[in-house]
C-alpha positions in Angstrom: 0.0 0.0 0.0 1.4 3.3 -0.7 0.3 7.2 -0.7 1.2 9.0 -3.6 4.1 6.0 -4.2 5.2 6.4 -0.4 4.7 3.3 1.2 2.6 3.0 4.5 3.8 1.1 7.5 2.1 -1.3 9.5 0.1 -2.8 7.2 -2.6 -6.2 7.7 -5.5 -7.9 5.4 -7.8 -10.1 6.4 -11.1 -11.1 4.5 -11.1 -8.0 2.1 -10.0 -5.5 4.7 -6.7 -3.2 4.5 -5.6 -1.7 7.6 -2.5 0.9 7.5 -0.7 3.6 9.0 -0.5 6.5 6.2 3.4 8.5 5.9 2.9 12.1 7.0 1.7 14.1 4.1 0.6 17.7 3.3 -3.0 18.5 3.2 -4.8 17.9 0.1 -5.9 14.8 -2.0 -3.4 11.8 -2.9 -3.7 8.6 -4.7 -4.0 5.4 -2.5 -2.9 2.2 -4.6 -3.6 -1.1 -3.1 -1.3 -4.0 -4.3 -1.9 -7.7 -4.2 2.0 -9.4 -3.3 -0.3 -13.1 -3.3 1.0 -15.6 -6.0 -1.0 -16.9 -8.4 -3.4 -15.4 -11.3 -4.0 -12.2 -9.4 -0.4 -11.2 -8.7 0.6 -8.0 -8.5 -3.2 -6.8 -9.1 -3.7 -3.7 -7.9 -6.8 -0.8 -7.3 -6.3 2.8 -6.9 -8.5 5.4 -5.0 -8.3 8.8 -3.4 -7.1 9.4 -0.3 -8.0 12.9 2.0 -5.0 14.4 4.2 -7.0 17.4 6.5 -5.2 19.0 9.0 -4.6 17.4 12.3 -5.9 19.9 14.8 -2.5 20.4 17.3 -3.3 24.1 17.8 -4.8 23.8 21.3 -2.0 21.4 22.5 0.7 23.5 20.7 -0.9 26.5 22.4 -0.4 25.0 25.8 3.4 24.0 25.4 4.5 28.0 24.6 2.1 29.1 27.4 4.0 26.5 29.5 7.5 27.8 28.8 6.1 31.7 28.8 5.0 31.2 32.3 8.6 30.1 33.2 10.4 32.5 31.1 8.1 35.0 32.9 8.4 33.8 36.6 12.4 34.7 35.6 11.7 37.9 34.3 10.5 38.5 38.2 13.4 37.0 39.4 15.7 39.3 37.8 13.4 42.6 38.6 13.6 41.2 42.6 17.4 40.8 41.9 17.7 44.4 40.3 15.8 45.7 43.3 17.6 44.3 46.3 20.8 44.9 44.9 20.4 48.1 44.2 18.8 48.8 47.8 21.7 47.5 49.6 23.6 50.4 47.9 21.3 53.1 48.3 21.0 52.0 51.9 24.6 52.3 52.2 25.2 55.5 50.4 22.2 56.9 52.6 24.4 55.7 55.7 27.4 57.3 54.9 25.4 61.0 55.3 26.5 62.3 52.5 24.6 63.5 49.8 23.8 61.2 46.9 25.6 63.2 44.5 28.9 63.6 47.2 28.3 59.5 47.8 28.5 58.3 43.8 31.2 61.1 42.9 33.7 59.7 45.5 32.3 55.5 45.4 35.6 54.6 43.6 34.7 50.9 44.8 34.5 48.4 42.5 33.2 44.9 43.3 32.1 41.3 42.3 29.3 39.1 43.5 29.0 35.6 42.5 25.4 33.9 44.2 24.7 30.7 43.4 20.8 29.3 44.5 18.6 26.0 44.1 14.9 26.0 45.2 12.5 23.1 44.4 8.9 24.2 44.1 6.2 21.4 43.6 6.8 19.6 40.3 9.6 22.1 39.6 13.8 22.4 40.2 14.8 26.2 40.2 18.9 26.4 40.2 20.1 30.0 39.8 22.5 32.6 39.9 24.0 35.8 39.7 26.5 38.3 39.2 27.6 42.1 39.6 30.2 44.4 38.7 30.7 48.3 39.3 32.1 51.4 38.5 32.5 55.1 38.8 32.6 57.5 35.5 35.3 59.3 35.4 33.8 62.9 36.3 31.8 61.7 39.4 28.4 61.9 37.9 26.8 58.5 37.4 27.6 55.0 38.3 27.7 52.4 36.3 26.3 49.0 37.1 26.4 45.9 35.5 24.4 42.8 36.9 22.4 39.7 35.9 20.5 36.5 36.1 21.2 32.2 35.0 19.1 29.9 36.0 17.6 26.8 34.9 14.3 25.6 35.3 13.1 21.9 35.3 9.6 20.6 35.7 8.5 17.2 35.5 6.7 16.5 32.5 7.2 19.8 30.8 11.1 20.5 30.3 14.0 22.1 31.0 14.3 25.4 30.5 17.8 27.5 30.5 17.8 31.5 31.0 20.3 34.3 30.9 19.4 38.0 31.8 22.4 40.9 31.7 21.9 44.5 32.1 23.5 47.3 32.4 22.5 50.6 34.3 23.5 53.9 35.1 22.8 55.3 38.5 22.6 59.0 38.9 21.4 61.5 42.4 18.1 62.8 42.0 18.6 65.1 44.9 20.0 64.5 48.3 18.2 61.7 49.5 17.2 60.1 46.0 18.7 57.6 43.4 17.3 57.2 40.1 18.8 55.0 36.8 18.0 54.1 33.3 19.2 50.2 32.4 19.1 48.0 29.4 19.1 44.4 29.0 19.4 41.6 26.9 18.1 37.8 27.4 18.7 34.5 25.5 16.1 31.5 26.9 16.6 27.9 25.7 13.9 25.4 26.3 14.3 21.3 25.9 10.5 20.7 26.1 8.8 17.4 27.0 5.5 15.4 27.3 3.0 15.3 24.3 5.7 17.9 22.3 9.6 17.0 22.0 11.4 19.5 20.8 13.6 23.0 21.8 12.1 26.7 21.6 14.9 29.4 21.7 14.1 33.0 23.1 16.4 36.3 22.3 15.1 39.6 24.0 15.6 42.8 24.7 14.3 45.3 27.3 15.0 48.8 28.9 13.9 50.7 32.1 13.8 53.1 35.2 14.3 52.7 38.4 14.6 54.6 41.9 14.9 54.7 45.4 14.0 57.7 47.7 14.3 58.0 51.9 10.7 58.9 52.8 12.2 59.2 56.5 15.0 58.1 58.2 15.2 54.4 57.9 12.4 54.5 55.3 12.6 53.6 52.0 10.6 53.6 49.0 12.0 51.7 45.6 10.4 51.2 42.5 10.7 50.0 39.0 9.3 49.1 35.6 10.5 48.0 31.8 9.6 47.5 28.0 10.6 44.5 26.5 10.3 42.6 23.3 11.7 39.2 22.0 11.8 36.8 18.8 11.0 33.4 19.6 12.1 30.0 17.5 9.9 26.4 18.0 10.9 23.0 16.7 9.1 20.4 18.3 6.6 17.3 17.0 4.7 14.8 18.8 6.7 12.0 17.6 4.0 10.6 15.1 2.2 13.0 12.6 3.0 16.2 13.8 6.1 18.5 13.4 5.2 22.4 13.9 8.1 25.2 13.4 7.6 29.2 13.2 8.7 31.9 14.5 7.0 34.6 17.0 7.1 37.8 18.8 6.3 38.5 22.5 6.2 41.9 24.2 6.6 42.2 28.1 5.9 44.9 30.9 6.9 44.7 34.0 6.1 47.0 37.4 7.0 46.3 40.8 7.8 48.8 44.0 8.6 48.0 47.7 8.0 49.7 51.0 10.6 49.1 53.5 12.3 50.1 56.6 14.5 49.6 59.2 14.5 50.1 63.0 17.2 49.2 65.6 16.4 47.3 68.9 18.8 46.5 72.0 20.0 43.0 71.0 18.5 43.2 66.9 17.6 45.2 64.3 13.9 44.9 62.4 13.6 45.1 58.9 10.2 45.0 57.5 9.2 45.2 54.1 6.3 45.0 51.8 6.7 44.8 47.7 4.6 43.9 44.5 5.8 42.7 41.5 3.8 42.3 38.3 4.5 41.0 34.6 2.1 40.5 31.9 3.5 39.0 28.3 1.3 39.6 25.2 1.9 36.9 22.3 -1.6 36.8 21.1 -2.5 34.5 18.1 0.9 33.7 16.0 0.8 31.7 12.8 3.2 28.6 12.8 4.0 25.5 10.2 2.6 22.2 10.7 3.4 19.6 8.5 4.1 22.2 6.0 0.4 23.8 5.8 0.4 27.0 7.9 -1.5 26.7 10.9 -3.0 29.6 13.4 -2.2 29.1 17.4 -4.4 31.1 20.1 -1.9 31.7 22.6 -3.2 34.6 24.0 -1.4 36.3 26.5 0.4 35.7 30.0 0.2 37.3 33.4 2.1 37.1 36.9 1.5 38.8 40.1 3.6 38.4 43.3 2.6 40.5 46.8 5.2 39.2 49.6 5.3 40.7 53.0 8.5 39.9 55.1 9.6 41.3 58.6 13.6 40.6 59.0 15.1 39.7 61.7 18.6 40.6 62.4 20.3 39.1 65.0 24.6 40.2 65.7 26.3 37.7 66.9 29.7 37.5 69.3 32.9 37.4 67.2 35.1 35.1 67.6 38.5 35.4 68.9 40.8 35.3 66.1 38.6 36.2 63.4 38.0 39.3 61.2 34.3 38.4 60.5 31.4 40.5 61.7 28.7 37.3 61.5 24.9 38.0 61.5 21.6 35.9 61.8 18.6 36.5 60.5 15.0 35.0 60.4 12.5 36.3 58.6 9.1 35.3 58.7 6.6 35.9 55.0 3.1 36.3 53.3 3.3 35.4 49.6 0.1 35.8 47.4 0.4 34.9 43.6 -1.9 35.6 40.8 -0.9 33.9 37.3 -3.1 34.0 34.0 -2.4 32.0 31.3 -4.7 30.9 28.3 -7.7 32.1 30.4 -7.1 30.2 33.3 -6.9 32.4 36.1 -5.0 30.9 39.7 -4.7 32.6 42.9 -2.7 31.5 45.8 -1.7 32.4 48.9 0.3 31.1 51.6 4.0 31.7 54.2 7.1 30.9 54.4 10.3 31.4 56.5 14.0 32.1 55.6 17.0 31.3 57.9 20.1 33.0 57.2 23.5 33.6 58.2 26.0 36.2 57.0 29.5 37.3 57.3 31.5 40.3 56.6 35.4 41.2 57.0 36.1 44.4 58.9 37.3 46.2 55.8 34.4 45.2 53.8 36.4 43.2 51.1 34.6 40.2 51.3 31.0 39.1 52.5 30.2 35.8 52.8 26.1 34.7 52.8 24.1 31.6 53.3 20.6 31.1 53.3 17.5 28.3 53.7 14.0 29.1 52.8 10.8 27.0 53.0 7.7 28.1 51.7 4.0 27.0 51.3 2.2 28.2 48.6 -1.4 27.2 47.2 -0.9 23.7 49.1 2.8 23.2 47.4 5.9 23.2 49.2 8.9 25.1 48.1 12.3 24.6 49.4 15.4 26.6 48.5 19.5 27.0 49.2 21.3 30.2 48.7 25.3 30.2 49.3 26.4 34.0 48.2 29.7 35.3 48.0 31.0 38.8 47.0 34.4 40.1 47.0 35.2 43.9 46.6 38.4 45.3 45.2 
């Protein structure tokens, strides 16, 4: 038996009755011929028909595998944001210790430094490794620092895939007054995704984005930061379902993201308090896209993608007694946390809401040079528990 002289597989007769599996094959008409491989007087006889290829509707399962790897690619985008954010808060706090002006504080902050922050979390169904690094420097007239930081990580969930992400960007940090930082950044990312489950295949991601943010002392020990960014990026799928299906194209996503946090700090005989409150939100637009499916071009609903994040955390910081001997100023920390979570994707809505608590220990040398973190976190959210490791180190020069 063949289709348009390709030969099908897994082919049976029995009393008049052809059973086959047709090759893959482009939609249209074809011509089935039937051949008789008995001996005898009807050798080789053979009938011809027409045979019907319509498309094989994939669309809502191919929909689901880029949703799948959008919301991943998304939950990183807030990673980095939160990244961006306490980062550049543990500066501002320190140039707002100093009490000096922010213009006095970045003119003279000759200090250059590297961080290195390695992480692995497991949530659910999901592995999270991660991490990070930093770099910075003074322009040569004193006006603007320049910072350079970003985000690896890889993201595995059972079932689903693997999926790999990079995020650098660059800023410039400049005084907006005396008690007030603001800075322009921009970014580039490359995601690479091994998918699994009813698609096999890879989908590679290469993006750019660009943004504000700022951080202003409200009052003393109060702080108010806040950010937000524009991004766009060209996507690439290859992946088939390992029988009759291979769909390729290409697409473009946009992506905004907005987040802010309130928090502060107050000092205590024996600890110091550190609460904090911050939002983060991303939404992703992709739309419907066009892609190829068995060479016939097919149109995907993807529609588009949305995260929110709300975490309340009160910090707990706890000095403890050096140790004879050693030039390390050690601190513990515990701090208790609220997480709600709002995702929509392909009109599902979910909300979750649930706690967590972070144990921590950190040490820094008496000149500063080198800091030296580590970190456990467990968290409950939505009836899932999430576990995670952070081992930080950062060494100035």
């Amino acid at each position: 038996m063949s289709f348009n002289g390709v030969s099908a597989s897994n082919v049976t007769a029995s009393y008049g009755t052809v059973t086959a599996t047709s090759p893959v094959g482009t939609i249209g008409v074809v011509t089935l011929k039937v051949t008789n491989p008995n001996v005898g007087i009807n050798a080789n006889a053979f009938d011809t028909a027409q045979f019907t290829y319509i498309a094989h509707n994939n669309t809502p399962t191919t929909a689901s595998v880029i949703q799948s790897d959008v919301s991943r690619v998304t939950r990183s985008a807030v990673t980095a944001n939160n990244s961006m954010m306490s980062q550049g808060l543990e500066r501002f706090i320190g140039d707002r210790s100093s009490g000096q002006s922010m213009t006095d504080v970045i003119s003279t902050s000759g200090l250059n430094s590297v961080v290195v922050s390695p992480e692995m979390k497991a949530y659910g169904e999901t592995l999270f490794g991660r991490g990070s690094f930093f770099g910075q420097s003074v322009s040569a007239d004193g006006t603007y620092r320049k910072v350079t930081f970003g985000e690896f990580d890889v993201q595995h969930e059972r079932g689903a895939g693997t999926t790999l992400s990079f995020n650098g960007r660059m800023a410039w940090e400049r005084a907006a007054g005396d008690d007030a930082m603001v800075a322009y950044f921009l970014g580039a990312e490359v995601n690479r995704s091994n998918l699994e489950g009813t698609y096999t295949g890879d989908q590679s991601r290469y993006g750019l984005t660009a943004g504000v943010y700022g951080f202003k002392e409200l009052e003393n020990n109060l702080y108010l930061s806040g950010y937000g960014s524009l991004g766009v990026a060209r996507s690439n799928l290859d992946i088939t379902d390992g029988a009759s299906s291979v769909v390729t194209g290409d697409y473009t996503s946009r992506t905004m993201s907005l987040g802010g946090q309130l928090s502060g700090s107050v000092d205590f005989e024996t600890y110091e308090l550190r609460p904090s409150v911050s939002l983060n939100f991303v939404k992703t637009w992709i739309g419907d896209i066009t892609l190829d499916e068995n060479g016939s071009s097919i149109n995907v609903a993807v529609g588009d993608t949305t995260f929110g994040e709300l975490v309340a955390k009160p910090e707990f910081l706890f000095p403890m007694e050096q140790q004879e001997g050693s030039n390390m100023v050690t601190v513990a920390s515990a701090a208790p946390r609220l997480i709600c979570e709002r995702s929509d994707a392909a009109n599902t809505v979910t909300k979750d809401c649930g706690a967590g608590l972070e144990l921590g220990i950190n040490g820094t040398s008496e000149d500063g040079a080198t800091n030296l973190n580590a970190s456990i976190r467990f968290d409950r959210v939505g009836g899932v528990d999430r576990q995670g490791l952070n081992l930080q180190a950062e060494f100035r020069f």
